[in-house]
C-alpha positions, 0 to 999 in steps of 0.5 A: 945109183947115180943119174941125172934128176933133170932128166925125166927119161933116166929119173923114171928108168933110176926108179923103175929099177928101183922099184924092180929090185924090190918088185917081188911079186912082179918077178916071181911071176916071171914078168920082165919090165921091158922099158920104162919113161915118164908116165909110161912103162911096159911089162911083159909074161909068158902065160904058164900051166900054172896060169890057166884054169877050167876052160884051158885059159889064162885066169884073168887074174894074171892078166889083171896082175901084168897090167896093175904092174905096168900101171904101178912102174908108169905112175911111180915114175915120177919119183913120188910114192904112188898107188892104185885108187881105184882099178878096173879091166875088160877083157877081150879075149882068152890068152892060152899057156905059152901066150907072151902077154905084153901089157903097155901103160901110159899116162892119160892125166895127172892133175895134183895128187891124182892120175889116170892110165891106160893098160893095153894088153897084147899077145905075141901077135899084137891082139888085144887081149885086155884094156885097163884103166887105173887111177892114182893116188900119189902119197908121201915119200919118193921110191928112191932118195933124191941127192941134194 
C-alpha cells in the first residue's frame, strides 16, 4: 500500500481500507464503507429479514452496529489505534426490511487521547432514523505501518 503520510485525505482513505479488509464483522452484515476523511466516515446497509424482529422493524441493534462501524472508521482515521470508550444512541424512528440505512460520522473534538463523534443515521429518504454519539479512546499502535 503505497500513499502519501502528508496527505490527511489519503492517510485516512489507506486506513480505512485497511481497517475494511479486516473488518469482518462490518462486511459480513452487508455494510459498504462508502468514504472515509480525517475524523469522518460514512457507511451504509440494506435492512434484511433477518434484521427485523417482533414488531416488523429493524432491531436497534443493527442500527447501533452500522453507527459504531462509521464511528470505529472515522476516529481510527488518523492512523493511531482507536476504540470506543463509552457509546450511546436515541433512536428516532423504525426502519423497515429493504430500508438502505446510512450512518455518517464526524468528529466533534479530539483532545489528547480522547474523541468524541457524531453518528447520523438516515434512510433512502434522508429521515433520520438514529443519532449516536461515541467516545474514543486512542491506545498503542497504528492500524497500518508508517514507511520511514
Amino acid at each position: 500500500m503505497s500513499f502519501d503520510v502528508s496527505d490527511p485525505d489519503a492517510l485516512a482513505r489507506a486506513v480505512a481500507q485497511a481497517m475494511w479488509d479486516k473488518d469482518l464483522a462490518s462486511r459480513s452484515l452487508g455494510m459498504s464503507l462508502d468514504a472515509a476523511g480525517p475524523g469522518a466516515a460514512t457507511l451504509s446497509l440494506t435492512i434484511t429479514a433477518v434484521m427485523t424482529n417482533g414488531h416488523k422493524t429493524c432491531h436497534g441493534g443493527y442500527i447501533f452496529t452500522l453507527a459504531d462501524s462509521a464511528f470505529a472508521f472515522a476516529c481510527n482515521s488518523y492512523n493511531q489505534n482507536t476504540v470506543a470508550q463509552h457509546c450511546s444512541v436515541t433512536f428516532l424512528r423504525p426502519a423497515f426490511e429493504g430500508d438502505r440505512l446510512t450512518a455518517s460520522a464526524r468528529e466533534v473534538s479530539r483532545i489528547g487521547r480522547g474523541g468524541i463523534y457524531d453518528i447520523t443515521v438516515t434512510n433512502q429518504n434522508g429521515e433520520h432514523v438514529a443519532e449516536f454519539r461515541g467516545h474514543s479512546r486512542t491506545i498503542k499502535g497504528m492500524p497500518i505501518p508508517v514507511p520511514g
